[in-house]
PyMOL CGO cylinders between C-alpha atoms (Angstrom):
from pymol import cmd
from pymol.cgo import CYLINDER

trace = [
    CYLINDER, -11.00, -2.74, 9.56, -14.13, -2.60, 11.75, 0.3, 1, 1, 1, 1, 1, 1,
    CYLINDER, -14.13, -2.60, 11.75, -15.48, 0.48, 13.78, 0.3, 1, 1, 1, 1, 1, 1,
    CYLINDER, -15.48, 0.48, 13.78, -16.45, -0.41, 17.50, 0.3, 1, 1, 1, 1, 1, 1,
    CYLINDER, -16.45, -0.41, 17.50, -18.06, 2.25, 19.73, 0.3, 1, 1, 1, 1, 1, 1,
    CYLINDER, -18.06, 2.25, 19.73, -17.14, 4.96, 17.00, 0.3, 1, 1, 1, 1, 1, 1,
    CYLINDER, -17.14, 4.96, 17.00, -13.66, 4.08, 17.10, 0.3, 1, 1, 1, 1, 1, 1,
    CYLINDER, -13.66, 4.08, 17.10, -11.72, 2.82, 13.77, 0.3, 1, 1, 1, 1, 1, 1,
    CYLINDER, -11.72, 2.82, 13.77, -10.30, -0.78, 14.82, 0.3, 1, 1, 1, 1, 1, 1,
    CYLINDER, -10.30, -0.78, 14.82, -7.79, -1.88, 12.24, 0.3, 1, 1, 1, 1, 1, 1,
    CYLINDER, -7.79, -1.88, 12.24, -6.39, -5.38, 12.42, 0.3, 1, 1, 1, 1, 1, 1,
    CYLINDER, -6.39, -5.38, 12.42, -4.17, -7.45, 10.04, 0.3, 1, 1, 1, 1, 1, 1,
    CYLINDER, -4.17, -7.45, 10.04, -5.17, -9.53, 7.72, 0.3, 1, 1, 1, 1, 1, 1,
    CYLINDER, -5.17, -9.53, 7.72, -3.59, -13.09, 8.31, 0.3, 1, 1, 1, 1, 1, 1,
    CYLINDER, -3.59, -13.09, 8.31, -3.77, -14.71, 5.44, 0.3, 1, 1, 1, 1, 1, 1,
    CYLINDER, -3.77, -14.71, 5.44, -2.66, -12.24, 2.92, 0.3, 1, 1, 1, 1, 1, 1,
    CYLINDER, -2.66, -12.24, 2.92, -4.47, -9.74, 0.45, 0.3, 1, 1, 1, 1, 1, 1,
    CYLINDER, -4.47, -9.74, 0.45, -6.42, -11.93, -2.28, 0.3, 1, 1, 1, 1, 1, 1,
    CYLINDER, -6.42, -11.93, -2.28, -6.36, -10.43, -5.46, 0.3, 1, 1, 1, 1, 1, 1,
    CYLINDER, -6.36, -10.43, -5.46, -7.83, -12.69, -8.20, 0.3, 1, 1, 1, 1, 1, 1,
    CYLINDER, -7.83, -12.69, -8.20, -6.40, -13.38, -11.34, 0.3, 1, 1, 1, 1, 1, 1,
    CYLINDER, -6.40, -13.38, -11.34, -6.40, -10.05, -14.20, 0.3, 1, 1, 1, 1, 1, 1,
    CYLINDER, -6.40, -10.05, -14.20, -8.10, -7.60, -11.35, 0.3, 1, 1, 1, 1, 1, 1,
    CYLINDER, -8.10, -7.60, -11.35, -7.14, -5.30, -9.13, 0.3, 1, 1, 1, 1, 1, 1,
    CYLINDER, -7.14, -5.30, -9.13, -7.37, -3.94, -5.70, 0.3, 1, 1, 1, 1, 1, 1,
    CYLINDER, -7.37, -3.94, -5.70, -6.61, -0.33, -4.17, 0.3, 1, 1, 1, 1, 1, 1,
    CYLINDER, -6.61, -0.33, -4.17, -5.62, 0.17, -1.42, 0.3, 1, 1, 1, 1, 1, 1,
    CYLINDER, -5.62, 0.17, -1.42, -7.32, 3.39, 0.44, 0.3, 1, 1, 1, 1, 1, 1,
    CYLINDER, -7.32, 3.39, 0.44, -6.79, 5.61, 3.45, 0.3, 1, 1, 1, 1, 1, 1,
    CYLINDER, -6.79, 5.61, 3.45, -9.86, 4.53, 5.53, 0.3, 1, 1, 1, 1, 1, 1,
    CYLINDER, -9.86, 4.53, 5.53, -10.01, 1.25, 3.58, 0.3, 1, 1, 1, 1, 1, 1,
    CYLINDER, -10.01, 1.25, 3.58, -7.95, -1.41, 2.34, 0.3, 1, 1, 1, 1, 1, 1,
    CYLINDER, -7.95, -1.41, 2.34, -3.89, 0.04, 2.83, 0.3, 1, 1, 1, 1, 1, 1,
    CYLINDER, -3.89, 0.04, 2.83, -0.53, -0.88, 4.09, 0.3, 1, 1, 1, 1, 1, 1,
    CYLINDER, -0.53, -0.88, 4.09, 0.76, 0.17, 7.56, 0.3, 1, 1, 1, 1, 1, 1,
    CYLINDER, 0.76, 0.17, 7.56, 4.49, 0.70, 7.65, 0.3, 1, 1, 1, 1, 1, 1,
    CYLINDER, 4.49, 0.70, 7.65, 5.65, -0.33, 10.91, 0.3, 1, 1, 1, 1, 1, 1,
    CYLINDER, 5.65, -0.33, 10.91, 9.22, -0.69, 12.39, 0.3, 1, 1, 1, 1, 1, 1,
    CYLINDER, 9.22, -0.69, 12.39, 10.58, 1.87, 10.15, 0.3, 1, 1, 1, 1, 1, 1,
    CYLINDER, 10.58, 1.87, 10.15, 14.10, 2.93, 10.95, 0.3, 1, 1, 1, 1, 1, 1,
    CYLINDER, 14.10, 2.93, 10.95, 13.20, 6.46, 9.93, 0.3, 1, 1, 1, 1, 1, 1,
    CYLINDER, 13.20, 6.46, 9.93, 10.30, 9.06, 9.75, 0.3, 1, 1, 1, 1, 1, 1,
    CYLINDER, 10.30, 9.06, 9.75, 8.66, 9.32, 6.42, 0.3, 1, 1, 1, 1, 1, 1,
    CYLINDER, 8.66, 9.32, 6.42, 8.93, 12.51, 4.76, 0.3, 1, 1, 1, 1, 1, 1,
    CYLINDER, 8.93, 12.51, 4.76, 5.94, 14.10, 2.68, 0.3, 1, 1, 1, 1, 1, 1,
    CYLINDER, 5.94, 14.10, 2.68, 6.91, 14.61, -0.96, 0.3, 1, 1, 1, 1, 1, 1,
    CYLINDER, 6.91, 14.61, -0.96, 9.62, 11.87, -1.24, 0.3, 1, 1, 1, 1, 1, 1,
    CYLINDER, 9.62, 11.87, -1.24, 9.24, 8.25, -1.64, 0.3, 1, 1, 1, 1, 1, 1,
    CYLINDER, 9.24, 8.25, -1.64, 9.79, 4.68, -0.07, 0.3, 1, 1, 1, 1, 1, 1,
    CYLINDER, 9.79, 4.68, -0.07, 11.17, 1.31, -1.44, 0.3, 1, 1, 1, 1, 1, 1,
    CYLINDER, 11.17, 1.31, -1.44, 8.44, -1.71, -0.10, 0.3, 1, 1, 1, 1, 1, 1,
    CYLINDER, 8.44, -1.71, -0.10, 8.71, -5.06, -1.47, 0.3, 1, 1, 1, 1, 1, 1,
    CYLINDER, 8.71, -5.06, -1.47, 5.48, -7.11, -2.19, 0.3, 1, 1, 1, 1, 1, 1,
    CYLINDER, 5.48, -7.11, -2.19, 5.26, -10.56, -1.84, 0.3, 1, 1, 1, 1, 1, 1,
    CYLINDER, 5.26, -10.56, -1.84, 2.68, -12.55, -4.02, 0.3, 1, 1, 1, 1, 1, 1,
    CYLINDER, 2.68, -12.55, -4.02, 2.13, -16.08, -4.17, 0.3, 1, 1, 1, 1, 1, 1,
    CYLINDER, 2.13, -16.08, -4.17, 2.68, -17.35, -7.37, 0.3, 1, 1, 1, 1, 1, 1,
    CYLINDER, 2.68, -17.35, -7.37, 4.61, -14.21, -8.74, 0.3, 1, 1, 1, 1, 1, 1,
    CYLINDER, 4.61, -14.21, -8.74, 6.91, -13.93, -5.69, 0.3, 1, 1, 1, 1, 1, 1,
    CYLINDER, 6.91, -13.93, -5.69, 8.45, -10.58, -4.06, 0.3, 1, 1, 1, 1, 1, 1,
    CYLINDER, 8.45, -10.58, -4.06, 8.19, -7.48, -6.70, 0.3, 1, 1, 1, 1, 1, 1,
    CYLINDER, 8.19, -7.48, -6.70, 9.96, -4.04, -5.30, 0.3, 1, 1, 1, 1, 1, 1,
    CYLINDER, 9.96, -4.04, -5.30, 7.65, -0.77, -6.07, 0.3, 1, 1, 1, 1, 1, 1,
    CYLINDER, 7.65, -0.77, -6.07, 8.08, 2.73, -4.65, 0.3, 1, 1, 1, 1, 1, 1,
    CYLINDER, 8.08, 2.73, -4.65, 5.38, 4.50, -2.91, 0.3, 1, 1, 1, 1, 1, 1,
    CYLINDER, 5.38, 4.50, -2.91, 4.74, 8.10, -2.94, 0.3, 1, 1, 1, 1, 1, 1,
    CYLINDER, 4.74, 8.10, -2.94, 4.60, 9.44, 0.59, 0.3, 1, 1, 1, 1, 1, 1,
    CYLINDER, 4.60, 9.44, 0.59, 1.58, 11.64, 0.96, 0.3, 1, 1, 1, 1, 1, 1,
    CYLINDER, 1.58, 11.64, 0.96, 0.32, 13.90, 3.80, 0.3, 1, 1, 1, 1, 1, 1,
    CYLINDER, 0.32, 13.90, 3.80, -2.48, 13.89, 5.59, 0.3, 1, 1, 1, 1, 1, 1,
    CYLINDER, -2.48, 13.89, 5.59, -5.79, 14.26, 3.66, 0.3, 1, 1, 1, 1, 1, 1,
    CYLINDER, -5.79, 14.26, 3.66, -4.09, 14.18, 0.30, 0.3, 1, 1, 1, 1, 1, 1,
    CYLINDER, -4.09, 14.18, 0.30, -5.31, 12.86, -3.03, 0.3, 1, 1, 1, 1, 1, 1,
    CYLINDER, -5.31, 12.86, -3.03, -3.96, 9.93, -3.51, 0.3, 1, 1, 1, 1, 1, 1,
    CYLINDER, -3.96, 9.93, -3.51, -2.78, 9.76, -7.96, 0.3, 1, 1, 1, 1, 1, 1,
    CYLINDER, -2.78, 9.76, -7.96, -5.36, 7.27, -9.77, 0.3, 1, 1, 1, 1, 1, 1,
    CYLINDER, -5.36, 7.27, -9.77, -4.27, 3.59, -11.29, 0.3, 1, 1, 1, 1, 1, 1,
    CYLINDER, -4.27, 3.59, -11.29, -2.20, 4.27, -13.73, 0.3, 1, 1, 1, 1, 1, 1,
    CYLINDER, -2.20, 4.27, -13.73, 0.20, 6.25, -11.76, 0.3, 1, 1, 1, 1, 1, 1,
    CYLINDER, 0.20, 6.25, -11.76, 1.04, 3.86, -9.29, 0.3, 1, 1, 1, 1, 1, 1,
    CYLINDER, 1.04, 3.86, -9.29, 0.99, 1.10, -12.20, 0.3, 1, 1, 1, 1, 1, 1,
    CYLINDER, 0.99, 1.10, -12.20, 3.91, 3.27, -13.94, 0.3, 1, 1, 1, 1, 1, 1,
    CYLINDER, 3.91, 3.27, -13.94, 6.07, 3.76, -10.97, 0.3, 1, 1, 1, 1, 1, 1,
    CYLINDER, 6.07, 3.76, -10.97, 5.71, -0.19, -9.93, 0.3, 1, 1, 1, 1, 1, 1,
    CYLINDER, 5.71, -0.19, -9.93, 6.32, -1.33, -13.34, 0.3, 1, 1, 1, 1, 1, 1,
    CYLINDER, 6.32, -1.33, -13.34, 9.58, 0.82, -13.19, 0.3, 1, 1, 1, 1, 1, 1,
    CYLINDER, 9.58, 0.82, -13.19, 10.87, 0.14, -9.85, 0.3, 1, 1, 1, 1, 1, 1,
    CYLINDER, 10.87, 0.14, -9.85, 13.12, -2.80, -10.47, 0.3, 1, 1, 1, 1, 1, 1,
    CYLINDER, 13.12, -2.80, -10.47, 14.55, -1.63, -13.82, 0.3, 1, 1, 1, 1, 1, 1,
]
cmd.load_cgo(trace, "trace")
C-alpha cells in the first residue's frame, strides 16, 4: 500500500505474504490486511466468515474471521490464534 497525491493506493502483493519461520505478522486496517472480493454476499457486522489460507509448506488451513465495522478494535493475538486453531476441528 502506497499513498500518491494523498490518496491510499492499495495493490496486491504477487508473490504471497512472507512470514518467516516461528514469527508472526498482523494484518491491520490501514496496513498489511486481506480484501475480500467476489463475495456472493454482504458481510454482516457481528457475525463471522470462513477464508481459507494457503501457505507454502503447510498448505491451505480454514480460520474464521470476525467481521468488524468500521473503526473498530480489532481483538489482540491471541484471539484470532484461538479461533484459527479451532476452525477445522
Amino acid at each position: 500500500m502506497s499513498t500518491r497525491d494523498g490518496v491510499m493506493v492499495m495493490r496486491p502483493v504477487e508473490e504471497g505474504l512472507p512470514i518467516p519461520a516461528g514469527q508472526t505478522v498482523a494484518l491491520t486496517s490501514g496496513g498489511l490486511h486481506l480484501m475480500l472480493t467476489g463475495l456472493k454476499a454482504p458481510l454482516v457486522e457481528g457475525r463471522s466468515v470462513a477464508v481459507t489460507l494457503q501457505f507454502e509448506r503447510a498448505g491451505k488451513m480454514a480460520v474464521l474471521l470476525d467481521v468488524l465495522g468500521v473503526g473498530a478494535q480489532a481483538p489482540g493475538p491471541a484471539d484470532g490464534a484461538a479461533k484459527a486453531e479451532h476452525a477445522h476441528h
